[in-house]
Structures are given as C-alpha cells and as structure tokens.
VOSE-25014 format. One record per residue (C-alpha): residue in three letters; chain; x, z, y. Coordinates in steps of 0.2 Angstrom, whole numbers, always signed. Layout:
@type ALA; mol A; u X; w Z; v Y
...
END
This chain:
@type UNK; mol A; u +884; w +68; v +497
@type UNK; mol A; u +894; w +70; v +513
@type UNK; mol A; u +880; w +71; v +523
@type UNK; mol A; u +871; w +83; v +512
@type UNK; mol A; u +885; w +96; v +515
@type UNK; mol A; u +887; w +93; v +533
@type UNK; mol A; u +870; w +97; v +535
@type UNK; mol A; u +871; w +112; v +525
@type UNK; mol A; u +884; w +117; v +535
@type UNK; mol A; u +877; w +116; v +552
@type UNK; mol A; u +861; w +125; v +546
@type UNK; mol A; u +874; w +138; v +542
@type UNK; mol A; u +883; w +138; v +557
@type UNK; mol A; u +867; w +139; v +566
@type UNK; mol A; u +860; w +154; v +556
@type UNK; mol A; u +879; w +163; v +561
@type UNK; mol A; u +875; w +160; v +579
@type UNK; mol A; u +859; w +167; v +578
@type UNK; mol A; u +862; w +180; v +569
@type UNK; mol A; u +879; w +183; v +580
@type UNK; mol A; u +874; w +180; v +599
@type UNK; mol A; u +889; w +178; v +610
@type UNK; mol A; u +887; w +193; v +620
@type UNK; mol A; u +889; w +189; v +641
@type UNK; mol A; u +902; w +201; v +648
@type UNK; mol A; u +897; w +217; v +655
@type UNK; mol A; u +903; w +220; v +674
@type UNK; mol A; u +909; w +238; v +676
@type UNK; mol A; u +910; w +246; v +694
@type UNK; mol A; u +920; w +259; v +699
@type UNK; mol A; u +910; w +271; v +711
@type UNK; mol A; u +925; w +280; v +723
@type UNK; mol A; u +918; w +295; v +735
@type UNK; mol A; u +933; w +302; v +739
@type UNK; mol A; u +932; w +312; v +756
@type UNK; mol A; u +947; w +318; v +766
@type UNK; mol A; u +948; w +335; v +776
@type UNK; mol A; u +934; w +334; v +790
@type UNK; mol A; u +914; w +328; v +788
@type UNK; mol A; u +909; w +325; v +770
@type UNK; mol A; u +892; w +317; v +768
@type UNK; mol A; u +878; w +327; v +761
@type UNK; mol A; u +872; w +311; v +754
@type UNK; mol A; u +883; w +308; v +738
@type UNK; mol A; u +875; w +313; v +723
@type UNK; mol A; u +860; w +303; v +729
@type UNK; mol A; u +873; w +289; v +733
@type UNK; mol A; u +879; w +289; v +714
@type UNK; mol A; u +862; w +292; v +706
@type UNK; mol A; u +853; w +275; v +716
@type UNK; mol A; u +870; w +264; v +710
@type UNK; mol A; u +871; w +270; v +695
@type UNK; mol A; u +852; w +268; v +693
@type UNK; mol A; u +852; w +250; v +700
@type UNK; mol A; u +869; w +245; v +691
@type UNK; mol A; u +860; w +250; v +674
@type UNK; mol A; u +846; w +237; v +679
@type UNK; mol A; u +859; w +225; v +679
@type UNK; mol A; u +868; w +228; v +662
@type UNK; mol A; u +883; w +234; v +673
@type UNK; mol A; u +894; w +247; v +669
@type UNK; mol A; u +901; w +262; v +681
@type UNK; mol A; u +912; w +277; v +681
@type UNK; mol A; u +911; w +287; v +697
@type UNK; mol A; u +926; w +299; v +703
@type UNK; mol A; u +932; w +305; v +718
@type UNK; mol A; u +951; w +308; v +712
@type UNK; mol A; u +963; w +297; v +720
@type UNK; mol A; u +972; w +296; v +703
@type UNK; mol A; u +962; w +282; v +696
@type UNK; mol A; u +970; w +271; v +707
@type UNK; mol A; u +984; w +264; v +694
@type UNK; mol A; u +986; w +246; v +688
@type UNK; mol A; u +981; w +249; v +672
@type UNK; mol A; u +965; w +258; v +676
@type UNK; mol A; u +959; w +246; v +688
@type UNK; mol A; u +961; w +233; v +675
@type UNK; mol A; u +943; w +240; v +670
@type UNK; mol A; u +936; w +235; v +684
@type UNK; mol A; u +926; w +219; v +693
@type UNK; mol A; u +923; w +229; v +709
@type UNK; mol A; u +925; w +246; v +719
@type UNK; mol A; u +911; w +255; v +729
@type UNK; mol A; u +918; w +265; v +744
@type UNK; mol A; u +900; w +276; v +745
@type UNK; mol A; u +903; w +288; v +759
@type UNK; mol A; u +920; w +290; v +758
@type UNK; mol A; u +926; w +296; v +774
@type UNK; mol A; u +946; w +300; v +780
@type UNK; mol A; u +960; w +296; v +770
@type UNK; mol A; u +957; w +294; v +752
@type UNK; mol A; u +973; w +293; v +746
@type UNK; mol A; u +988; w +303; v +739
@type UNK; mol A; u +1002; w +294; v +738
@type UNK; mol A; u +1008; w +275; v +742
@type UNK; mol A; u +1007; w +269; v +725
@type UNK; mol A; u +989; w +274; v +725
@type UNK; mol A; u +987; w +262; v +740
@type UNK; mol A; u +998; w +248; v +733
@type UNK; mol A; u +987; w +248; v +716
@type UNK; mol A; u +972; w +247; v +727
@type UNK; mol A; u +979; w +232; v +736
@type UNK; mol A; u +986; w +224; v +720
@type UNK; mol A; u +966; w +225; v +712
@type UNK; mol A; u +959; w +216; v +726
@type UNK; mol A; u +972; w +201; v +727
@type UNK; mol A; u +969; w +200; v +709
@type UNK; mol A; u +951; w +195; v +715
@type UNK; mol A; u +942; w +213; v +713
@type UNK; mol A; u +929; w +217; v +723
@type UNK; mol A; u +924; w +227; v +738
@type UNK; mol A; u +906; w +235; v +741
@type UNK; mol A; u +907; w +248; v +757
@type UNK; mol A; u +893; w +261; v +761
@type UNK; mol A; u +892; w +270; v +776
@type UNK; mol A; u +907; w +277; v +782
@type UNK; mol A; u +917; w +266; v +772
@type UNK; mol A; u +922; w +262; v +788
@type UNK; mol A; u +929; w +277; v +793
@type UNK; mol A; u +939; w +277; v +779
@type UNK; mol A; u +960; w +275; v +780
@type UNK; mol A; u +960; w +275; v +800
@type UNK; mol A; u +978; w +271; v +801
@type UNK; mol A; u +979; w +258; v +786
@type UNK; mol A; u +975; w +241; v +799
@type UNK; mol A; u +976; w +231; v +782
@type UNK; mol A; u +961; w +242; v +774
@type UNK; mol A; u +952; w +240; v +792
@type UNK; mol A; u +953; w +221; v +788
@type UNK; mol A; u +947; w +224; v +771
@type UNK; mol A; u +932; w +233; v +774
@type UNK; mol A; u +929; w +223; v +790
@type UNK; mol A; u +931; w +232; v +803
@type UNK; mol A; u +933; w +252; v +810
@type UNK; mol A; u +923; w +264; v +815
@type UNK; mol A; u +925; w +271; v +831
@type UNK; mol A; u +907; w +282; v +834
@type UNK; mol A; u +890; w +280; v +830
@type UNK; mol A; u +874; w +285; v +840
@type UNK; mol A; u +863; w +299; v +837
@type UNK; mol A; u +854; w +298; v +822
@type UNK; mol A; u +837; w +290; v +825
@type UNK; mol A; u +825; w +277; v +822
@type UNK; mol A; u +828; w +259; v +828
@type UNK; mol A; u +826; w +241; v +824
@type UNK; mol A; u +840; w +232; v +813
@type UNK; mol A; u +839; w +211; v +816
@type UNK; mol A; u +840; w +201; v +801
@type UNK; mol A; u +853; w +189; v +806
@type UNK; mol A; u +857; w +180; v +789
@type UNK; mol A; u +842; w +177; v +778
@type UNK; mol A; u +851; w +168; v +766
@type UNK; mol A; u +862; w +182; v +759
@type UNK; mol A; u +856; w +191; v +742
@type UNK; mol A; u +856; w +208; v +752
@type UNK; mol A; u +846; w +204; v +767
@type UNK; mol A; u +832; w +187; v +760
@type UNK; mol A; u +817; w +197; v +754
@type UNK; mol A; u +819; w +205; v +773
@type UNK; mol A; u +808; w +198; v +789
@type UNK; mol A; u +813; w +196; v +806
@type UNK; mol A; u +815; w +216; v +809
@type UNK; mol A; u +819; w +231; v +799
@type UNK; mol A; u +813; w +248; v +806
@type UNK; mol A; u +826; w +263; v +799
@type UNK; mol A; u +830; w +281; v +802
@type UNK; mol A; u +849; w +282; v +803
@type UNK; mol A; u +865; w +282; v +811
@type UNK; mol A; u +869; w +267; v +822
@type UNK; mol A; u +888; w +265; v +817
@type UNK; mol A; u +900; w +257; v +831
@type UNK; mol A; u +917; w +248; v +826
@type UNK; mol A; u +931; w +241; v +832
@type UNK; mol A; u +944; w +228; v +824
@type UNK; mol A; u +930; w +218; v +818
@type UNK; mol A; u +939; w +206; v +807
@type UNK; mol A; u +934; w +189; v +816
@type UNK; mol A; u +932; w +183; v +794
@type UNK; mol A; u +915; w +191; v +794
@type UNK; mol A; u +899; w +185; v +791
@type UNK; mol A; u +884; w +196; v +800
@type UNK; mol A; u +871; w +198; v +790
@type UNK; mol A; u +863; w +213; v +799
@type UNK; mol A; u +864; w +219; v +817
@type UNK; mol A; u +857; w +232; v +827
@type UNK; mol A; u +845; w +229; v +841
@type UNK; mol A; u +854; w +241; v +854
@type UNK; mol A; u +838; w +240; v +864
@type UNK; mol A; u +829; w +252; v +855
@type UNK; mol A; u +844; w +264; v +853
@type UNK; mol A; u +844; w +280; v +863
@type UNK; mol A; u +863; w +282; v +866
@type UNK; mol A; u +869; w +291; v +880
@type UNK; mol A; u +887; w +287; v +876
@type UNK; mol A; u +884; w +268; v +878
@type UNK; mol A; u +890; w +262; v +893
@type UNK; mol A; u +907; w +267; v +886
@type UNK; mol A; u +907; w +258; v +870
@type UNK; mol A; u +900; w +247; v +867
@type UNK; mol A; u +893; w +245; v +883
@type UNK; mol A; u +892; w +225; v +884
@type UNK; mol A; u +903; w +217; v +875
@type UNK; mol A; u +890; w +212; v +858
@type UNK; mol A; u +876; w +211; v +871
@type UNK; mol A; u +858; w +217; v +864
@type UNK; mol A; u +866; w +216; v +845
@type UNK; mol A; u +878; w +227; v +838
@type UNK; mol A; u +885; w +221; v +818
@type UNK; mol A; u +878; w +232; v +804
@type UNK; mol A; u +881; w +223; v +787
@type UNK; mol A; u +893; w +209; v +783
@type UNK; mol A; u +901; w +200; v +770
@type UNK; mol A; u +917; w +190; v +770
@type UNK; mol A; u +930; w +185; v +755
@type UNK; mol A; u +946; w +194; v +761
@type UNK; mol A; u +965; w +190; v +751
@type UNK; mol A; u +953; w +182; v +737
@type UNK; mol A; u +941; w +195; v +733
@type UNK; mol A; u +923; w +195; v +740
@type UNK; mol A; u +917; w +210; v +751
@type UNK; mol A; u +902; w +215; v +754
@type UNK; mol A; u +900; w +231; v +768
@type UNK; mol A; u +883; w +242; v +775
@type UNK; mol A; u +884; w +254; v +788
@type UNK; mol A; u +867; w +261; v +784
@type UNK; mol A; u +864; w +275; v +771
@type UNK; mol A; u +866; w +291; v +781
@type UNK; mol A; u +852; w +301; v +772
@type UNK; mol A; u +852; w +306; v +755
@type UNK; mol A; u +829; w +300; v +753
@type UNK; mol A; u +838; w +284; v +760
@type UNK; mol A; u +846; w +282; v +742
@type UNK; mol A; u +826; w +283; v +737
@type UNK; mol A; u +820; w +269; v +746
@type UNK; mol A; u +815; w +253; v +736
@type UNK; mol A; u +822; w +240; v +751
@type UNK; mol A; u +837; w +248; v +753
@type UNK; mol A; u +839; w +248; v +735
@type UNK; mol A; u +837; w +229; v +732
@type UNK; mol A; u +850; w +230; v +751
@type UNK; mol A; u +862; w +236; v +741
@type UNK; mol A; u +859; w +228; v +723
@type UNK; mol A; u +861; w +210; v +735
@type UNK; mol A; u +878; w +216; v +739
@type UNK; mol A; u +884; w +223; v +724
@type UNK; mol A; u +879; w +204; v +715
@type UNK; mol A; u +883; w +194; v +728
@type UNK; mol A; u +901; w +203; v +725
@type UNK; mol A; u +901; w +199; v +708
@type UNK; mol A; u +896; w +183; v +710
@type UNK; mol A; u +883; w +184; v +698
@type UNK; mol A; u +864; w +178; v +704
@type UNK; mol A; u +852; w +188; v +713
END
C-alpha cells in the first residue's frame, strides 16, 4: 500500500513540474547614454535600438535613460549590468549618484562600455580604472585593420586574423595594467598626422581597442568601435557586442 501511494505521489509531483516549469531568471540591463556639455554622438538611438534588439534575443531585459537620477541603491538593485553606450563627459549630478554607481559594481554588477565610454568622468581615476583606461584622442575617422589578439573571448572567436572597419581609431591613457586585449589596432594602416605625439611608439604596430577584465568583483567588458550609427546595423559587430554583453553576465555564448 506504501509503495502504491508513493508512486501516485511522484506521478503527481512530476505532473506539477511540468505543468509548472521553474522559470530561469531574466537578466535586465540598464542602457545609460548620458552625455555631458560638448560632443554628443549622432549614433545613440541606433545604439539602443541594436542592444535592445540583441538583448531581446537573449530573453534579457533593459530600460534605457539618460538621467543621472537612476543611479540610487534601490534602482540599481534591478540590474545585472550597465551599458555606458556613447556616453561622453561627466554623466553625473551629484556624489551620491557616483557612490551608488560604485556601490552596484562592488556588489558584482557589470560593466559594458561603448565608444566613448572612455571619455567618460575624465577627472574620476577610479572610473578610468573601471572602464579600463582613458581616452586621450583618437585619429581621423577612416578605414583600417583591427588584429584579433584574443580568439578565445565570446566577443572576438567567430573573428579571423583581421577585421577591416570604418571608424575612429580611439587612443587612451591609464590603461589599467588588469586588462585583457582582445582587439587592437594595426597602427600601420592608420593615416594619423598626430601620431608621432601619441602614441608615437610606446604600443609599437598595435594600439588596444577591446578588453575585458574583472575589476572590484564585477566583470567588464569595454569597445572603442561604434562611431557610426549603420555601425549599430552590422551583423559582426552585433555578435562583437552580444559576446560582451554575455561574457559580462557570465551566461554562455
């Protein structure tokens, strides 16, 4: 009789789970474009459209803004990660804005740059370590070559050797010494007039692009490309930015 009912009570058990799936847990992204007075990036909409479009591919959630005043502990508490997409100058209002921010990624939230991420809260040297490094210039927008130097990363394996781009060749400074390269520029094929001033030869032929690191116990994940908005268009530098964002999240590519 005891078996007869422990039977009947694991099909049921078994019916309830099917019928109730345990539902995996959605990631949500906050998409930040804040820009403070000077250049602002034509680019932006196209920005949010592509990471909205490829986050919804991946069940993932997102809330873009470009008001300072979701940086609070509470609402961060939403989020799994942060994309800095063409944010440029200083971002922030106040301190406490800053110290949420800082707060969210020691408590392990991640960090996806775009662009000029990198340009972002010049005087802030913890945000320059952070993002990984700041920028300084870049070169005149063209085409050149950008050598795959980690093949291994989810943002850069279904590369080859060499990607040809139109864009802005960005140069920074502080690099944090963390990073991991995963894309570099083949300065050989710039045209820069400025270049024997920086940075003339201190990287040699190759100057970092891409990069990843974990920084304060938070994975982050950083792209200098994107210039143009038909960049935001293009199937490889879609799956360049879907890499980051799950290698971010820790979640498999």
């Amino acid at each position: 009789m005891n078996k007869i009912v422990f039977l009947i009570l694991s099909i049921v058990t078994i019916a309830h789970i099917h019928a109730n799936p345990v539902k995996e847990k959605t990631n949500r992204i906050l998409i930040y474009t804040k820009n403070g007075k000077g250049y602002v990036h034509e680019n932006i909409p196209s920005s949010i459209k592509a990471l909205q479009e490829i986050c919804k591919q991946e069940n993932i959630e997102t809330d873009a803004s470009e008001d300072p005043a979701v940086f609070t502990d509470e609402n961060l508490k939403k989020y799994d990660a942060i994309i800095f997409s063409n944010t440029n100058n200083d971002v922030f209002d106040t301190k406490e804005q800053k110290i949420a921010f800082q707060k969210f990624i020691r408590d392990g939230g991640g960090f996806i740059g775009i662009h000029s991420a990198n340009a972002v809260e010049r005087k802030w040297p913890w945000y320059w370590a952070l993002v990984g490094g700041k920028f300084i210039r870049h070169a005149p927008h063209q085409q050149f070559d950008v050598v795959v130097t980690d093949k291994k990363h989810p943002s850069t394996e279904f590369l080859g050797d060499r990607w040809t781009v139109k864009d802005e060749c960005y140069y920074s400074n502080n690099l944090n010494p963390d990073i991991n390269i995963l894309l570099s520029a083949d300065l050989t094929t710039i045209k820069d007039k400025e270049m024997s001033e920086y940075p003339g030869d201190i990287f040699g032929d190759y100057f970092p692009l891409c990069w990843s690191h974990e920084f304060e116990g938070a994975r982050q994940w950083f792209t200098a490309l994107g210039h143009d908005a038909e960049m935001y268009n293009d199937p490889t530098f879609r799956k360049h930015l879907r890499g980051g964002i799950l290698w971010v999240l820790k979640r498999k590519n």
